[in-house]
VEXTIVEX-559640 format. One line per field, with one value per residue (C-alpha): residue number from 1; residue in one letter; x, y, z. Coordinates in steps of 0.2 Angstrom, whole numbers, plus 5000, padded with zeros to 4 digits. Example, Ala and Ser with C-alpha at 12.3 -4.5 7.8 and 13.67 -1.06 7.14 Angstrom:
BEGIN
zapa (1; 2)
dolo (A; S)
xx (5062; 5068)
yy (4978; 4995)
zz (5039; 5036)
//
This chain:
BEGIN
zapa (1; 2; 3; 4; 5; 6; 7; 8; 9; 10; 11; 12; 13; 14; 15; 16; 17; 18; 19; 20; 21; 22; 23; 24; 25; 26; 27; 28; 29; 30; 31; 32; 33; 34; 35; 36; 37; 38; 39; 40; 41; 42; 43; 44; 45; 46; 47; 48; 49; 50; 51; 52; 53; 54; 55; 56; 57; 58; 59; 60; 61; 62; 63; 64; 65; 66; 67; 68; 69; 70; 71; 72; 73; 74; 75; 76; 77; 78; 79; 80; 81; 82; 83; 84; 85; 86; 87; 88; 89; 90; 91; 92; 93; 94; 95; 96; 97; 98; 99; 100; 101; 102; 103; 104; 105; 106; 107; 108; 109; 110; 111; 112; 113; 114; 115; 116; 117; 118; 119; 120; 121; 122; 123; 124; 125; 126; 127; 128; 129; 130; 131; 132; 133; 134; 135; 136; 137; 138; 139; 140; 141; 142; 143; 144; 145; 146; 147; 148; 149; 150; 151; 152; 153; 154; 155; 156; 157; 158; 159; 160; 161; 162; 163; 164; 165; 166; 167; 168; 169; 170; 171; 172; 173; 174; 175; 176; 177; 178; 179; 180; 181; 182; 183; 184; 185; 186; 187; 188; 189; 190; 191; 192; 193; 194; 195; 196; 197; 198; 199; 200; 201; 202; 203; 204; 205; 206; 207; 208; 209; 210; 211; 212; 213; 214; 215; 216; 217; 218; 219; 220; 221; 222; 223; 224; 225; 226; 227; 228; 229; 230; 231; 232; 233; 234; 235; 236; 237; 238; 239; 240; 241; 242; 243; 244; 245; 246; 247; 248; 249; 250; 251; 252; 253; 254; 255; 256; 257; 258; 259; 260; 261; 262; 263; 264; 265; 266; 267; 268; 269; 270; 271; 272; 273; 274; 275; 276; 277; 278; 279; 280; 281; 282; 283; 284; 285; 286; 287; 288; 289; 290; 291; 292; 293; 294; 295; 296; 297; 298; 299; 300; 301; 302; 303; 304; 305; 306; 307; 308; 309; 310; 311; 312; 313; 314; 315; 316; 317; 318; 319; 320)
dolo (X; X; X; X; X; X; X; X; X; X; X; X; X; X; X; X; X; X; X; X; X; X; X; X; X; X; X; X; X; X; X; X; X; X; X; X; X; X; X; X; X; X; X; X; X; X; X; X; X; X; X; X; X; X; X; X; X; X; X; X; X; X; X; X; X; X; X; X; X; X; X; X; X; X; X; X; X; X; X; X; X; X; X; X; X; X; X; X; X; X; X; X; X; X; X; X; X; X; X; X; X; X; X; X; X; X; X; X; X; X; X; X; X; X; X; X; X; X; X; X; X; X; X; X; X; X; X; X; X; X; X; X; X; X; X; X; X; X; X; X; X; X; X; X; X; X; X; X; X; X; X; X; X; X; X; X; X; X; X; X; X; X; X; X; X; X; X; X; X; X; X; X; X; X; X; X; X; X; X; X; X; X; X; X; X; X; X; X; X; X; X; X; X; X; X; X; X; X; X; X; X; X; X; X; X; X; X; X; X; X; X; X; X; X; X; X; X; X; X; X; X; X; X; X; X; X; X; X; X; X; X; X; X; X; X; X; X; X; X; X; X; X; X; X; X; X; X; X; X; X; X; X; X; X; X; X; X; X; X; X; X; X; X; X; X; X; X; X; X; X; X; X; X; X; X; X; X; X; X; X; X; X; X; X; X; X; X; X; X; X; X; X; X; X; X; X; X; X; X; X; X; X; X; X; X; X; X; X; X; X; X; X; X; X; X; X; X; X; X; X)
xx (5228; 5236; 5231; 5240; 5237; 5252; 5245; 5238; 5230; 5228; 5213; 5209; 5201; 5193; 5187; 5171; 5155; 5142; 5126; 5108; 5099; 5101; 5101; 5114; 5120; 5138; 5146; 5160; 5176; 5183; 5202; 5213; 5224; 5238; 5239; 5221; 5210; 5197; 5188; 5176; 5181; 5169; 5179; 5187; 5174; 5171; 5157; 5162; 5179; 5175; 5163; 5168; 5186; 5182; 5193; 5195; 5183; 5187; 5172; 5179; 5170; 5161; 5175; 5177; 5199; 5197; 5210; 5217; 5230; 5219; 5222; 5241; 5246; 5265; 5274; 5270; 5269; 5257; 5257; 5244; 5229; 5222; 5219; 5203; 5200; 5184; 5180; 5163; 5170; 5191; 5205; 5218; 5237; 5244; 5264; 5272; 5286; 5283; 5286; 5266; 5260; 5239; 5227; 5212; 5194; 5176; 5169; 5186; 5195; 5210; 5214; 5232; 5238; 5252; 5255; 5271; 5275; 5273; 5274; 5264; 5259; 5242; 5238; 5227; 5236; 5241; 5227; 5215; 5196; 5187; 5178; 5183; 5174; 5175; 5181; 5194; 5195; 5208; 5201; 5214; 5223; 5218; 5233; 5238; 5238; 5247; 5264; 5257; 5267; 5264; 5255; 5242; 5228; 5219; 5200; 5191; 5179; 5166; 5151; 5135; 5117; 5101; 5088; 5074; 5066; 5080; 5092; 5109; 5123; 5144; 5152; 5169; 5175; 5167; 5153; 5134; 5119; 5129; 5139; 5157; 5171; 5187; 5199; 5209; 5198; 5208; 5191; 5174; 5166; 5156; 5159; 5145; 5143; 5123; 5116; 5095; 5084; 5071; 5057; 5067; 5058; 5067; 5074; 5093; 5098; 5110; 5118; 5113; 5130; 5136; 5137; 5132; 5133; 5129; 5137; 5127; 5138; 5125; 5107; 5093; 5091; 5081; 5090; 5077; 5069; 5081; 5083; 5100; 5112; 5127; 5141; 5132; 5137; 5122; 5127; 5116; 5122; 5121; 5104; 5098; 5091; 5087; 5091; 5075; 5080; 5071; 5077; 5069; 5080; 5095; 5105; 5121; 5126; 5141; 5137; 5151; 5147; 5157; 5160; 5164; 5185; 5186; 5205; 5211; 5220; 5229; 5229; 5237; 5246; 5244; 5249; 5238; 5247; 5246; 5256; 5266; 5279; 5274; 5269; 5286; 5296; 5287; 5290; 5307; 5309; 5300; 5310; 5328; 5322; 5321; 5309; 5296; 5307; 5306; 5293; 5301; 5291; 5284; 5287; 5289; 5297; 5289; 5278; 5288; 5282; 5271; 5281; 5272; 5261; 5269; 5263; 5262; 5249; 5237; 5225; 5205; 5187; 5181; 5170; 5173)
yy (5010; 4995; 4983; 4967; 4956; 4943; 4943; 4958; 4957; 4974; 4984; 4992; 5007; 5023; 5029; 5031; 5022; 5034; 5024; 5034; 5029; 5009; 5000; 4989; 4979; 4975; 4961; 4961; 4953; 4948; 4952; 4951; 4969; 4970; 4958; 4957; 4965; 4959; 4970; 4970; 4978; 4985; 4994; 4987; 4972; 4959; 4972; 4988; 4998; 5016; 5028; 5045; 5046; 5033; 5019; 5007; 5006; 4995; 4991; 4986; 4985; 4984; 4974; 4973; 4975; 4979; 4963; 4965; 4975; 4982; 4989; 4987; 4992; 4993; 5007; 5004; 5017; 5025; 5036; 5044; 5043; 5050; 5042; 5044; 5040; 5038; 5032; 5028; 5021; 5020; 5031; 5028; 5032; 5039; 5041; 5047; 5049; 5069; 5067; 5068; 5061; 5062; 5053; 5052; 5050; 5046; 5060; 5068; 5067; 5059; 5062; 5059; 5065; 5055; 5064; 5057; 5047; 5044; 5031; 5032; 5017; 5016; 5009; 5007; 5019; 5012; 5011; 5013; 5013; 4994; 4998; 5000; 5004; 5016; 5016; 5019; 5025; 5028; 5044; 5040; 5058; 5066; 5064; 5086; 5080; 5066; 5072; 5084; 5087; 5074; 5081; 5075; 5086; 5083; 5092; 5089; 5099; 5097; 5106; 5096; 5096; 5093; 5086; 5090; 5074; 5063; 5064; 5071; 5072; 5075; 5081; 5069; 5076; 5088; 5096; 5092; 5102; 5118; 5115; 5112; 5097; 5109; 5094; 5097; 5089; 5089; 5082; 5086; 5073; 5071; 5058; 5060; 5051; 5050; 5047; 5043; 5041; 5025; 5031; 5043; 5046; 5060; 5064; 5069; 5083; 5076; 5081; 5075; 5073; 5062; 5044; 5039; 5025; 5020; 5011; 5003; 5006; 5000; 4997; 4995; 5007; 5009; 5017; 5019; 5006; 4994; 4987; 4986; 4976; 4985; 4979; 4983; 4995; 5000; 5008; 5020; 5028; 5046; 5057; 5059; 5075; 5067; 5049; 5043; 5036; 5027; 5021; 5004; 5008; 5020; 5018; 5024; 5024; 5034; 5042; 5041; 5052; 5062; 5062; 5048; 5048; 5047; 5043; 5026; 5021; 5006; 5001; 4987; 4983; 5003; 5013; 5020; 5024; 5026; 5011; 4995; 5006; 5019; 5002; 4994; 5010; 5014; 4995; 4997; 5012; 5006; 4989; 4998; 5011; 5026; 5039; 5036; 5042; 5033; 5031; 5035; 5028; 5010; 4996; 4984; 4982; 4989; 4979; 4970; 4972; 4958; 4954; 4960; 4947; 4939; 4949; 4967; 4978; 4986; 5001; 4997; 5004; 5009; 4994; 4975)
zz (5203; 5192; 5182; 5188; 5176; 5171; 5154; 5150; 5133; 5123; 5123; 5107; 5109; 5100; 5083; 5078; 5083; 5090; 5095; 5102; 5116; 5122; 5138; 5138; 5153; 5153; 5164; 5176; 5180; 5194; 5196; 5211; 5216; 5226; 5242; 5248; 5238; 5223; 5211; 5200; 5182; 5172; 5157; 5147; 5145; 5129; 5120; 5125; 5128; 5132; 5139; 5131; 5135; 5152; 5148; 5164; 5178; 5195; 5206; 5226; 5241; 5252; 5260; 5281; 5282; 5300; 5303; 5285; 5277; 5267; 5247; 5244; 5226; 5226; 5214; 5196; 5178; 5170; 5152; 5142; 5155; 5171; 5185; 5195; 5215; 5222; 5238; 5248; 5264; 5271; 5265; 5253; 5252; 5238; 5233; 5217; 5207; 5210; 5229; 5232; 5247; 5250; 5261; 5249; 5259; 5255; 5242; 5240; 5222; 5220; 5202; 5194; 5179; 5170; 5152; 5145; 5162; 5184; 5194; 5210; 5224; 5233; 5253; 5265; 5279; 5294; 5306; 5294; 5295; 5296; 5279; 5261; 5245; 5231; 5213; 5202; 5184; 5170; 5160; 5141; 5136; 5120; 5107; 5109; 5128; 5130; 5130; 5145; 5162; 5176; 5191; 5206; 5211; 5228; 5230; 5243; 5240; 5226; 5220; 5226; 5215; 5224; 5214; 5227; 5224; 5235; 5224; 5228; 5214; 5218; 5201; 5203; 5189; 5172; 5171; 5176; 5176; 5175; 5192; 5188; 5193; 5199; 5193; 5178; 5160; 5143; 5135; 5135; 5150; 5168; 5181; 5194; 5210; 5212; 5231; 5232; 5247; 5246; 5234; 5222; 5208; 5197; 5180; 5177; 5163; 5152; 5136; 5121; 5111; 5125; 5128; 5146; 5157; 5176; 5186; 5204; 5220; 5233; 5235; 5219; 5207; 5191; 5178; 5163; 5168; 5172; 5187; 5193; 5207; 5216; 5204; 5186; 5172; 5159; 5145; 5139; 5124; 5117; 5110; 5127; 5136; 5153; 5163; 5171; 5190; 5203; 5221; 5227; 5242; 5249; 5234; 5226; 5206; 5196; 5183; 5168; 5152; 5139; 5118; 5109; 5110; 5091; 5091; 5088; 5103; 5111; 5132; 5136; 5155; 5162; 5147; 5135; 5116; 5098; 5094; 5096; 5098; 5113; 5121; 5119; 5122; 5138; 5145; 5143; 5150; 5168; 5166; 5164; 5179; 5166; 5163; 5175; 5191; 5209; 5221; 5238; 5255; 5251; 5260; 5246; 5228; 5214; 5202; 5188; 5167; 5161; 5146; 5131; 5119; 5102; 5092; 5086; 5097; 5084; 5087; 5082; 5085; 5101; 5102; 5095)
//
């Protein structure tokens, strides 16, 4: 997915800054995609940048596009990150510059791989489903990573914990409570996709040298005691050995952990670097139709580079 801001500003990222347990409720943003769709971004906000090497969340959905073309992302770049696709309800399209071409559907893992550079585009397929809603997150590349080759993985199917007390818990991607994500990692982390029944009442095993934070999909849930809306990301910090949750309802929540990313790093339209200079050099290249290859298969043009702000793009902290 694509950010499609005209004016991306750049999201400085990284270094240092572990925290233990808070609860800390983040806001999100409201940001139009493609032709018809809106989302709700969570990562990057104005307090916080990344969850372990989580560094871009969209929220969408639920949204009725029984009479609508649906999500309509045109072909656009990516370096230095993975992209993640989650879905609750619908199916997306995906193309890429490798000549991949996958229907991604609800509880199936989408998860794209850029390294050095792809390009891919994302759809609502033609005659699509009346319902869509899911996520879709940018995992950054450790620096001995980034340079990796470009591939798209397709799983649909993932281990699934039982909690035994109406929780249910789909490892998207990493490791939790010893069952294991079979999507490609190059950094210690677990995205989770948590399902509870009216009156849950559990506890969830986490790891201690990780920082964590849950993101509401539908229904009310109380994540260590705070109450949360569909649409909310908590971030909860690192030093903790378990997550109290409670369901005031049929609910849904992702779970987004991993170690603090300790390097320095620099996102800014949908490239993660190093520096002013990886930035620039990977706009150019996508502008003089270099580098990133073709996407071959959608019905539109590709999406134009914002141009990049006045000044130099500076790596900084994790947090602000």
């Amino acid at each position: 997915m694509s950010n499609l801001d005209l004016r991306p500003s750049p999201s400085l990222c990284g270094g240092n800054g572990r925290t233990g347990p808070v609860r800390d409720v983040q806001p999100g943003k409201q940001v139009p995609l493609g032709e018809s769709t809106v989302v709700r971004r969570l990562l990057p906000n104005l307090g916080r940048r990344m969850v372990g090497a989580w560094c871009f969340v969209d929220h969408y959905g639920p949204d009725d596009i029984a009479d609508q073309p649906g999500m309509q992302v045109p072909p656009h770049p990516h370096m230095g990150l993975q992209t993640v696709s989650w879905l609750r309800e619908g199916e997306v399209l995906h193309r890429d510059s490798l000549g991949s071409l996958q229907t991604v559907r609800p509880r199936e893992l989408g998860l794209m791989t850029s390294g050095r550079a792809i390009a891919h585009s994302e759809e609502s397929p033609y005659g699509h489903g009346p319902m869509l809603h899911g996520a879709q997150l940018w995992v950054a590349l450790p620096g001995e990573h980034r340079d990796t080759a470009p591939h798209f993985e397709h799983h649909a199917d993932l281990p699934v914990i039982t909690g035994g007390r109406g929780l249910s818990a789909t490892v998207i991607l990493g490791e939790l409570a010893g069952a294991t994500s079979p999507g490609t990692t190059y950094s210690p982390l677990v995205g989770a996709d948590l399902a509870l029944t009216d009156g849950t009442d559990t506890r969830l095993p986490l790891d201690p040298d990780f920082e964590y934070a849950a993101l509401t999909i539908s229904g009310e849930t109380e994540v260590d005691g705070v109450r949360l809306a569909p649409g909310a990301l908590l971030y909860l910090g690192c030093g903790r050995t378990e997550l109290p949750l409670r369901a005031h309802s049929d609910s849904s929540l992702m779970l987004l952990g991993g170690e603090p990313f300790e390097e320095e790093i620099v996102m800014w339209w949908n490239f993660v670097g190093r520096s002013h200079q990886d930035i620039e050099e990977a706009r150019t290249a996508w502008t003089d139709g270099t580098r990133f290859g073709a996407v071959h298969g959608y019905d539109g043009a590709r999406l134009l580079a914002p141009e990049l702000p006045p000044g130099p793009l500076k790596p900084r902290g994790r947090v602000r």
